[in-house]
LODO-661778 format. One record per atom (N, C-alpha, C): x, y, z. Coordinates in pm, whole numbers, padded with zeros to 5 digits, always signed. Layout:
// residues N
XYZ
...
END
This chain:
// residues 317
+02040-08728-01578
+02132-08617-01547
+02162-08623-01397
+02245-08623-01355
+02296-08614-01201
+02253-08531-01164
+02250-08533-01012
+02144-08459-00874
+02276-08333-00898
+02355-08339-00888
+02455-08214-00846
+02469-08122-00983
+02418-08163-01076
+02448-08057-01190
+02298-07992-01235
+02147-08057-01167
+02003-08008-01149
+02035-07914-01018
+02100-07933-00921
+02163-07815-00868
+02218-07659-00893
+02332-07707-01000
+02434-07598-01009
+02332-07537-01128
+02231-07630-01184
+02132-07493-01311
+02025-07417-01182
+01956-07486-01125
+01871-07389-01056
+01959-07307-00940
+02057-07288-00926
+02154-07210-00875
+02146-07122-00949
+02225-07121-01066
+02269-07005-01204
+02152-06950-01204
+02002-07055-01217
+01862-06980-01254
+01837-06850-01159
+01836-06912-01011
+01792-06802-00878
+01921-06689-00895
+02011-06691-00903
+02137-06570-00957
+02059-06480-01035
+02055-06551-01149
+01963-06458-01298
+01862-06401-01281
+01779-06448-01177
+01645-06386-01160
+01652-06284-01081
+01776-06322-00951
+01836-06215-00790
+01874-06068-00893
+01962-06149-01007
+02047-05992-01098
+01926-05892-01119
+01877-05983-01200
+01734-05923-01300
+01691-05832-01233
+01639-05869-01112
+01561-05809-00972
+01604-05700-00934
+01731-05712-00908
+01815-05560-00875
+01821-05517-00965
+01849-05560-01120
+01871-05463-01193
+01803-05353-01224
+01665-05419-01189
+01506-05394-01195
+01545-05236-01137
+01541-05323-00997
+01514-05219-00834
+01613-05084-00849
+01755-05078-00895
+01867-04990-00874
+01848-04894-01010
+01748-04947-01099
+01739-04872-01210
+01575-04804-01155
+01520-04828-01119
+01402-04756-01116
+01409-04621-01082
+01341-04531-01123
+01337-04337-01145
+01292-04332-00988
+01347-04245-00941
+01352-04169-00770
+01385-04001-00784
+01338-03940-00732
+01324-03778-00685
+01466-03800-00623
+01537-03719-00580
+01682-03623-00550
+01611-03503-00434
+01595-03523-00318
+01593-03389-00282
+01603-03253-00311
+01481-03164-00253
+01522-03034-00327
+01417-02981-00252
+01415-02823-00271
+01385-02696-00194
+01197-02727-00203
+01209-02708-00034
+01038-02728-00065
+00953-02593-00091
+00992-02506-00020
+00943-02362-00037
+01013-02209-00090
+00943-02171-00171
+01010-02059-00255
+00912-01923-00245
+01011-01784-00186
+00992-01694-00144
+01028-01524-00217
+00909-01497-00330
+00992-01425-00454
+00958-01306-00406
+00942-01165-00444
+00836-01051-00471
+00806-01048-00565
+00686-00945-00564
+00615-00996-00697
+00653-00885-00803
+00685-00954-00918
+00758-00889-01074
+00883-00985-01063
+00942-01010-00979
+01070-01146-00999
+01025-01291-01071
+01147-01337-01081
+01168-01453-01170
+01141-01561-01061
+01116-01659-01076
+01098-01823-00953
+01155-01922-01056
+01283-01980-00934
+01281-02109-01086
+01243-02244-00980
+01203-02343-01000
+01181-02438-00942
+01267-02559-00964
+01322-02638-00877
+01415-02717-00921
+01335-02889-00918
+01378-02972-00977
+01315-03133-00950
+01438-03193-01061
+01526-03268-00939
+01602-03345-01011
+01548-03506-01002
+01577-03559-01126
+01546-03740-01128
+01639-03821-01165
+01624-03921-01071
+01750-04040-01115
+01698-04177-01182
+01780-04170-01278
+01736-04297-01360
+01588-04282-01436
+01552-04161-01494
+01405-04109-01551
+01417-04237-01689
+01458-04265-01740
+01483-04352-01862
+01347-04341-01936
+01268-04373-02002
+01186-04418-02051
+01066-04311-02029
+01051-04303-01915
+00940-04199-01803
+00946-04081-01827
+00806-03989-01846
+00812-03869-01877
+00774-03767-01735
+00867-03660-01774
+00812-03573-01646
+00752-03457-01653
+00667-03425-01562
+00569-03341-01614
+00547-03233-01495
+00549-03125-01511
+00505-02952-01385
+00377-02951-01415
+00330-02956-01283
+00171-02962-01279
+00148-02821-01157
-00008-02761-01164
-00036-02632-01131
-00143-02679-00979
-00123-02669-00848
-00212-02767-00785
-00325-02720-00790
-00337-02566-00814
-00471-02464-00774
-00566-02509-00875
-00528-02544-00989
-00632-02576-01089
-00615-02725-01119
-00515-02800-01113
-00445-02912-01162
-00442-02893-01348
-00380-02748-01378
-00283-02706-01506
-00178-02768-01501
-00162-02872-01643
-00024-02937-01691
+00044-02826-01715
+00113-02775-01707
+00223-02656-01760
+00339-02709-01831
+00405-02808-01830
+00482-02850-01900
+00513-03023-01870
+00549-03061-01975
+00577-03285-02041
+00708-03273-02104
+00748-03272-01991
+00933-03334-02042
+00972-03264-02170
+01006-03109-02142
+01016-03009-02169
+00935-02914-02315
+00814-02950-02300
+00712-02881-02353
+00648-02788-02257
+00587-02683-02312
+00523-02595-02250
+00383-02626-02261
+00304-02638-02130
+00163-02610-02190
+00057-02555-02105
-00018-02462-02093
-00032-02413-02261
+00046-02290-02265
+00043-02249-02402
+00171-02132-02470
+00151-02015-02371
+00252-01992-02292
+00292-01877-02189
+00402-01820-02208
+00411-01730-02253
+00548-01676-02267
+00634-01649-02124
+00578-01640-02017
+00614-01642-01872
+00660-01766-01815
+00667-01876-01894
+00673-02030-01851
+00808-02045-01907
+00887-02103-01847
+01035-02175-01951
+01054-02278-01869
+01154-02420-01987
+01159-02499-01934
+01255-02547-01995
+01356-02577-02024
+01454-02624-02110
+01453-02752-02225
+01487-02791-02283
+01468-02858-02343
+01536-03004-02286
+01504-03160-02328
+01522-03252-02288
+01652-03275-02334
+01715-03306-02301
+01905-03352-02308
+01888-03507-02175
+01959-03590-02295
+01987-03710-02218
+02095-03709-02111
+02068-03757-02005
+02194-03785-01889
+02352-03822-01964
+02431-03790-01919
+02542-03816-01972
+02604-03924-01869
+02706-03996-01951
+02729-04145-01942
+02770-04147-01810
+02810-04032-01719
+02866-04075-01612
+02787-04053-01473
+02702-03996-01562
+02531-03941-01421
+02437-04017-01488
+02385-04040-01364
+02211-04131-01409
+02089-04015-01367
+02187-03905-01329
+02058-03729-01269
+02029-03682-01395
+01927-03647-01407
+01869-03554-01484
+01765-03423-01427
+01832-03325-01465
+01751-03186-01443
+01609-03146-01474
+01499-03117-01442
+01439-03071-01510
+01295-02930-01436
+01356-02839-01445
+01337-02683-01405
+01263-02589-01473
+01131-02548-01387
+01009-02477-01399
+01091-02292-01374
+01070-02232-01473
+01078-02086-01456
+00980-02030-01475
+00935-01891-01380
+00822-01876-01410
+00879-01695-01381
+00849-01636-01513
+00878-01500-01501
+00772-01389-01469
+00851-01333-01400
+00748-01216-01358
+00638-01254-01286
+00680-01308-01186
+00564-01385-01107
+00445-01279-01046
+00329-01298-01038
+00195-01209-00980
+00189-01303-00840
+00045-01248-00826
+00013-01266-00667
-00066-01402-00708
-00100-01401-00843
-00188-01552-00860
-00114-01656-00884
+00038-01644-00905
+00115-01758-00944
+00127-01818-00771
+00095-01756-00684
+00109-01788-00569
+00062-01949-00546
+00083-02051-00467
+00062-02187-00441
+00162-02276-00448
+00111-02433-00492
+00220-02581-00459
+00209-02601-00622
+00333-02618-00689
+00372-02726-00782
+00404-02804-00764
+00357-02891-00849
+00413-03025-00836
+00529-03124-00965
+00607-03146-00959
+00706-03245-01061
+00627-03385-01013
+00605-03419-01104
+00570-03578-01139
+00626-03698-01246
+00635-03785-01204
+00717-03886-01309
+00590-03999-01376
+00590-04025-01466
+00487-04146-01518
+00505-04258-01471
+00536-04259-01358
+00553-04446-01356
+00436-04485-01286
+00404-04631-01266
+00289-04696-01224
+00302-04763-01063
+00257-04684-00954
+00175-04592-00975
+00336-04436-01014
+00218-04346-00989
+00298-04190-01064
+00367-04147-00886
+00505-04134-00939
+00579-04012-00839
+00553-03897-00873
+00569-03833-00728
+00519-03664-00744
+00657-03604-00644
+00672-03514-00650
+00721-03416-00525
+00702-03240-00555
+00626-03159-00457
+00590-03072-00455
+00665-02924-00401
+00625-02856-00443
+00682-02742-00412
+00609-02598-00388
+00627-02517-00278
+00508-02406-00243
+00569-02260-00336
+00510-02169-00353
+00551-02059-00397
+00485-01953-00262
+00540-01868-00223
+00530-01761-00170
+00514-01633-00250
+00442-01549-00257
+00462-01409-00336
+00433-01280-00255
+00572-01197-00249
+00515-01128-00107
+00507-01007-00216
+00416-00883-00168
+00362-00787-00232
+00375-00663-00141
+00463-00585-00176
+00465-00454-00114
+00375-00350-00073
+00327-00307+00030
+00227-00217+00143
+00173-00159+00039
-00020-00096+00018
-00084-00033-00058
-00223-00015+00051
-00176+00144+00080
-00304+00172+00167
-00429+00166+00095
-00546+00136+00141
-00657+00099+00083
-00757+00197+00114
-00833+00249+00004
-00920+00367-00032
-01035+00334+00052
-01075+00220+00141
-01186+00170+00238
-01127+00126+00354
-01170+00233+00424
-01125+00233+00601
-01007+00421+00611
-00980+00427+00508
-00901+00554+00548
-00993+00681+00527
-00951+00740+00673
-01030+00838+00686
-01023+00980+00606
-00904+01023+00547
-00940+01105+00478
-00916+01228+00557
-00961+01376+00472
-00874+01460+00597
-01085+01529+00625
-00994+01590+00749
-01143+01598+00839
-01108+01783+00888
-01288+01810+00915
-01278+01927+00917
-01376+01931+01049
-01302+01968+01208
-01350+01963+01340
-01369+02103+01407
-01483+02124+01494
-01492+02171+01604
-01376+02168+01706
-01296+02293+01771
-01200+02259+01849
-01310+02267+01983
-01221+02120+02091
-01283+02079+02181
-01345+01913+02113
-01386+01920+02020
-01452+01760+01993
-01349+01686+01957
-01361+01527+01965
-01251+01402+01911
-01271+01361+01786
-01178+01307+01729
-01165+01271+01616
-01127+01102+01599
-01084+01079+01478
-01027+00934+01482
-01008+00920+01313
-00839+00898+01303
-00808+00863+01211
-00753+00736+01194
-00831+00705+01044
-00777+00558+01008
-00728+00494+00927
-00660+00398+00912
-00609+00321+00771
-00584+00209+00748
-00634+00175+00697
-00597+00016+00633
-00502+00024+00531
-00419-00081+00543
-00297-00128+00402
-00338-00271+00398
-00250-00266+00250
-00266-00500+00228
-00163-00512+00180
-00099-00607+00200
+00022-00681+00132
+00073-00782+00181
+00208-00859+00138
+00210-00975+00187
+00382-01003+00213
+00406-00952+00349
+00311-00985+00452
+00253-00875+00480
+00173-00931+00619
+00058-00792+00652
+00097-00715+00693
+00169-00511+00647
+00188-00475+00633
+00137-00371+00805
+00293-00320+00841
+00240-00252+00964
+00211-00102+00958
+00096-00081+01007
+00074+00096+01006
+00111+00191+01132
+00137+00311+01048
+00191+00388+01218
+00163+00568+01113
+00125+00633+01254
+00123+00764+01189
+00207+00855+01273
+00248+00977+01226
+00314+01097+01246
+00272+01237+01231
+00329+01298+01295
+00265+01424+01234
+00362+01463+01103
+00335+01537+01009
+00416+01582+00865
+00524+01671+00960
+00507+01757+01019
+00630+01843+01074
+00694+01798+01181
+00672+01655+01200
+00775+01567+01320
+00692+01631+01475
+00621+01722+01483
+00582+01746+01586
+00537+01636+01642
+00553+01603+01839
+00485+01488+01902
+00350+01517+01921
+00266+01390+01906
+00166+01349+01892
+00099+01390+01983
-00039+01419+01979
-00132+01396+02141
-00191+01269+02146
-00150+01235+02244
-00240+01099+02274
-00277+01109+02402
-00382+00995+02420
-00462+01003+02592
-00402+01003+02702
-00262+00946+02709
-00159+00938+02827
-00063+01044+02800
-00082+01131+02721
-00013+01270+02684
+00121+01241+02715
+00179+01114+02667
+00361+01099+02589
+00369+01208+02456
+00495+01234+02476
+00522+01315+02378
+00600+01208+02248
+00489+01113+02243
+00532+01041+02106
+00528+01070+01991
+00638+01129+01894
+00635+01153+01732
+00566+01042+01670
+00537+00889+01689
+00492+00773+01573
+00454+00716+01656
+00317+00644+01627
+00228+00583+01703
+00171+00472+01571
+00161+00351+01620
+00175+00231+01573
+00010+00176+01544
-00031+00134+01485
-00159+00139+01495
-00238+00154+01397
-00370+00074+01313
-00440+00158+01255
-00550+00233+01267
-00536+00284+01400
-00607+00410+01429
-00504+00486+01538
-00589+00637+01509
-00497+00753+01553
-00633+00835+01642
-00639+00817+01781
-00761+00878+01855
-00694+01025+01881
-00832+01137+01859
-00762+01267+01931
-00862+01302+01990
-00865+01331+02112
-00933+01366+02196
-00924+01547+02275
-01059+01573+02269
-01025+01782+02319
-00928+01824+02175
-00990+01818+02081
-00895+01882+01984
-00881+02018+01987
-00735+02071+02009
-00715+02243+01991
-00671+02279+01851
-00650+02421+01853
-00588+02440+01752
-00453+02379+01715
-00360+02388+01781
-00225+02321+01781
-00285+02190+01725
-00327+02116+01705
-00342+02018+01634
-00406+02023+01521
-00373+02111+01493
-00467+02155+01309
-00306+02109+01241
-00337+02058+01109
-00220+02061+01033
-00239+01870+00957
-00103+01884+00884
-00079+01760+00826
-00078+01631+00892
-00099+01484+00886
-00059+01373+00988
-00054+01336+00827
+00024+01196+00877
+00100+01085+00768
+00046+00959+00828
-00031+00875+00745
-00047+00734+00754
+00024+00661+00666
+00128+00593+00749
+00239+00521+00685
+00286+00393+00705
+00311+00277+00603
+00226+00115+00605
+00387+00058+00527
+00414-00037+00612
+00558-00106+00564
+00519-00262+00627
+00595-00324+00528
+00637-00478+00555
+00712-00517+00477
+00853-00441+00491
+00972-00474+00480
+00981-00546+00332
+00866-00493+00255
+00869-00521+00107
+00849-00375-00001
+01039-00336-00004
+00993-00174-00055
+00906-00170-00200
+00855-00007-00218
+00881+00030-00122
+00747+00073-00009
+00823+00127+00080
+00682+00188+00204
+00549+00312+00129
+00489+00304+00209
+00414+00393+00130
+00346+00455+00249
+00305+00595+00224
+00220+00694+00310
+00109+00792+00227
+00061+00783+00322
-00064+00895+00263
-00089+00995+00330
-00165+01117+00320
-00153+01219+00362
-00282+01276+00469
-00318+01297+00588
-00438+01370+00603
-00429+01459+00712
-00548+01582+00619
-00525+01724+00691
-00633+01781+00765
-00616+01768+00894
-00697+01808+01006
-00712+01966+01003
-00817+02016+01000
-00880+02166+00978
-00936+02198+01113
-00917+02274+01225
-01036+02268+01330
-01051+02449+01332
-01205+02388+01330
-01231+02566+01311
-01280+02608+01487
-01268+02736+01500
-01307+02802+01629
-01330+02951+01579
-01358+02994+01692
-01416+03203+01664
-01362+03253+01671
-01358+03328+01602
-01212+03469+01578
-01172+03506+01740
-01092+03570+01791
-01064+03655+01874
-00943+03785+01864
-00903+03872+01881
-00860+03966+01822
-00771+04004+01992
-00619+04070+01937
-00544+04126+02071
-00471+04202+01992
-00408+04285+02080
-00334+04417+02085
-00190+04369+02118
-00123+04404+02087
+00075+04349+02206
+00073+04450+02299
+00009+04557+02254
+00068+04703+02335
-00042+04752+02285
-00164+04837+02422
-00281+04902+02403
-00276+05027+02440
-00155+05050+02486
-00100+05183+02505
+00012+05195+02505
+00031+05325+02388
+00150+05342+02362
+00180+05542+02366
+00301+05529+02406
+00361+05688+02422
+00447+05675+02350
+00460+05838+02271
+00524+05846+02194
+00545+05993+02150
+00639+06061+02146
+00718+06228+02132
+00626+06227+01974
+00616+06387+01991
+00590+06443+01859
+00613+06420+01733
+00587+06408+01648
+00679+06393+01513
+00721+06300+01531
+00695+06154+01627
+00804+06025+01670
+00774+05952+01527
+00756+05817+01514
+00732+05704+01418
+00692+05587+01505
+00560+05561+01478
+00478+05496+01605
+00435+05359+01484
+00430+05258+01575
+00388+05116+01511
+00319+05039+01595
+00212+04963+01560
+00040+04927+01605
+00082+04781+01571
-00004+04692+01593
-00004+04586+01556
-00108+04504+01608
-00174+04435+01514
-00304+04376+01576
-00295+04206+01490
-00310+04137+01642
-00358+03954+01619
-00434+03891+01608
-00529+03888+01498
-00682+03834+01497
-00651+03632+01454
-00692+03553+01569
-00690+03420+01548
-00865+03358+01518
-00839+03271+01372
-00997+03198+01370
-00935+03134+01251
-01031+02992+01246
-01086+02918+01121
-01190+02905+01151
-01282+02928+00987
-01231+02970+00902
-01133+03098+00893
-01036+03124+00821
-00977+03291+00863
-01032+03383+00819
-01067+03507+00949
-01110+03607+00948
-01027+03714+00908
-01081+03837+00833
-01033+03939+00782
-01064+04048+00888
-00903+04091+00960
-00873+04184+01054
-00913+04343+00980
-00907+04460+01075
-00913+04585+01000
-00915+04637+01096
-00822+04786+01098
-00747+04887+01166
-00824+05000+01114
-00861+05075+01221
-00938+05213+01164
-00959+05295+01296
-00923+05381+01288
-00940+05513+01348
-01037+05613+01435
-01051+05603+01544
-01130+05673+01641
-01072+05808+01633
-01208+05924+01614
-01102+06049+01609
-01246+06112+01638
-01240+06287+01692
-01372+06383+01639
-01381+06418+01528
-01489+06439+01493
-01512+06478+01351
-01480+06616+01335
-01378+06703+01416
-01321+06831+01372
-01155+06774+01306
-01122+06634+01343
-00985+06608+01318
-00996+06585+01171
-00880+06573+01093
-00901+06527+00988
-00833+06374+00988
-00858+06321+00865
-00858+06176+00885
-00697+06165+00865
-00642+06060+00940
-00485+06061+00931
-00431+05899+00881
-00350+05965+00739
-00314+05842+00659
-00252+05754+00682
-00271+05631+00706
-00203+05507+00756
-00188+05394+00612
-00087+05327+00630
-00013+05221+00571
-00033+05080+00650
-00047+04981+00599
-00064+04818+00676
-00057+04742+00599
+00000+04646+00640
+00069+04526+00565
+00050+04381+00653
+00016+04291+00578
-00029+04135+00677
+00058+04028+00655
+00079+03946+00787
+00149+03792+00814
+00070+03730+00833
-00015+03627+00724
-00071+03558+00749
-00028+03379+00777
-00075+03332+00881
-00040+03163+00906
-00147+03062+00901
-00180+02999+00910
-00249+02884+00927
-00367+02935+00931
-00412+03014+01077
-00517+03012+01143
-00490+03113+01177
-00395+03211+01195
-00358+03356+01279
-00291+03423+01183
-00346+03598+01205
-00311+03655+01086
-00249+03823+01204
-00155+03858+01144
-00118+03972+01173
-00125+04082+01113
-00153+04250+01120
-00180+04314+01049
-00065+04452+01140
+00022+04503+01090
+00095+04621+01140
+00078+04761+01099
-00014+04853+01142
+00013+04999+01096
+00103+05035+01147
+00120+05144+01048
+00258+05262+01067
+00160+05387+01045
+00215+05502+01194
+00149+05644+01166
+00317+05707+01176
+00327+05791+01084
+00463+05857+01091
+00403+06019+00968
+00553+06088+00968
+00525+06169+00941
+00509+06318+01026
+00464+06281+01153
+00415+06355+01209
+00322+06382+01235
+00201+06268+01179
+00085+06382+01152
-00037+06302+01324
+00016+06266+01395
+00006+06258+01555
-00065+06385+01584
-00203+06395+01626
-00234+06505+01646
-00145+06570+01843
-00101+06658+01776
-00025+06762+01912
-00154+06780+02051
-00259+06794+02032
-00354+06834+02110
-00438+06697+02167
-00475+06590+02060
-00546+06510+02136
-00536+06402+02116
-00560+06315+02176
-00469+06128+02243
-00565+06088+02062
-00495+06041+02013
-00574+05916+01882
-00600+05800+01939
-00682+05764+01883
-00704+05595+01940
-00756+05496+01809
-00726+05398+01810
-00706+05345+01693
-00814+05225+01730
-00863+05112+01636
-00940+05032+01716
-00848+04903+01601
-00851+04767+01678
-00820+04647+01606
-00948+04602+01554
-01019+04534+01492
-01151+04500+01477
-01202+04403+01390
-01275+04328+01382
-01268+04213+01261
-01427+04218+01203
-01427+04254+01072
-01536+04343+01026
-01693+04235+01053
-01838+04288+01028
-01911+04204+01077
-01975+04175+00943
-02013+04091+00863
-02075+04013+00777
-02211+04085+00817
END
């Protein structure tokens, strides 16, 4: 056989083998870019995407990294989750060599949280991964919150709170009636940032409601409630300890007894025992911590001859 035609076959041969080779190489299964990290709240849907080119033959499979759980094989579920979907396998159509194949995961929790992975069977195995995020809306926590407190006025206090969620959730308190805050540099700040709330020399004016309230921009916010009590000793005043007033006039008393716990005020009558006793009416405004009590002497019955005197008084246990 001639030198030039043992040529032109191992020519044709190295062609056939060059084709083969690529045909090999341009057909082999490759990943498609796609979203590395996914950011749901929790009760939402997550779908995960993993596209493949040229999958032919090769099966693909959603794998769980936290446990290494198969969850689904080229569109099987496993194991039976009704929270899992995955579509069913449909061949590429003649004019794409892509094929889809997409992890849903409904109603996602805080444990679906982590990396999946899409993997292909080939030798060795392609993978490409994917993170889940699950953010979880503010929930103050029943350990570290202080709760409502019952003080000595003059002593400090300290209220506190912890929240959890994801992300880490910021705390700040208020007073319930918008009133500004006391704090140590005595700003007249309404919301103070923080999970603690220092009060220092507590008075009365600071008796009442505060709000511990915890956000991270994952609604919704949440607050809780606590009620500062500060007790002190009664003290008792007059507006007017002398009063003039014409015969037969219509005269009105009024007495301010302040304490917590609250004390029970009482109006009663200094007189000689030749007078007779003179009938009075009273009626109370009670607040927080301060209670008002108003007699009325009318009628006339003002004795003409000698000064009455009345006493404010807060009875003795």
């Amino acid at each position: 056989m001639p030198r030039t035609k043992w040529c032109n076959i191992w020519i044709c041969l190295l062609l056939i083998l060059e084709s083969e080779c690529f045909h090999q190489t341009f057909n082999f299964p490759s990943f498609l870019p796609s979203r590395d990290n996914y950011t749901v709240s929790v009760g939402k849907d997550v779908t995960f995407t993993c596209n493949v080119q040229n999958v032919g033959d090769h099966k693909v499979a959603w794998i769980r990294m936290s446990d290494k759980t198969v969850l689904s094989i080229h569109g099987h579920v496993f194991p039976k989750d009704s929270r899992l979907q995955v579509p069913p396998f449909t061949e590429p159509n003649y004019m794409s060599s892509i094929s889809s194949w997409p992890l849903t995961i409904k109603g996602v929790t805080t444990a679906d949280s982590g990396s999946y992975m899409c993997q292909l069977s080939t030798t060795p195995t392609l993978s490409q991964t994917s993170h889940l995020t699950v953010l979880t809306p503010p929930d103050i926590d029943d350990v570290g919150f202080s709760g409502d407190q019952v003080i000595n006025e003059g002593d400090n206090t300290t209220l506190t709170c912890q929240a959890t969620g994801n992300p880490q959730p910021k705390v700040s308190f208020k007073r319930e009636d918008n009133r500004p805050l006391k704090t140590k540099s005595n700003l007249q700040a309404r919301k103070l940032d923080g999970n603690e709330l220092v009060l220092t020399g507590v008075s009365r004016q600071d008796a009442g409601a505060y709000l511990c309230i915890a956000s991270n921009g994952v609604p919704p916010l949440v607050s809780r409630r606590i009620v500062i009590s500060v007790t002190f000793p009664p003290s008792v005043s007059a507006s007017n300890q002398l009063i003039a007033s014409p015969l037969k006039a219509f005269v009105k008393l009024d007495c301010s007894a302040q304490s917590f716990p609250k004390a029970t005020e009482a109006m009663h009558k200094y007189a000689p025992a030749s007078c007779r006793e003179t009938p009075v009416r009273t009626s109370s405004f009670p607040s927080n911590f301060r209670a008002c009590k108003l007699l009325f002497v009318f009628n006339g019955l003002l004795s003409s001859r000698l000064k009455d005197t009345f006493g404010c008084g807060l009875p003795v246990a």
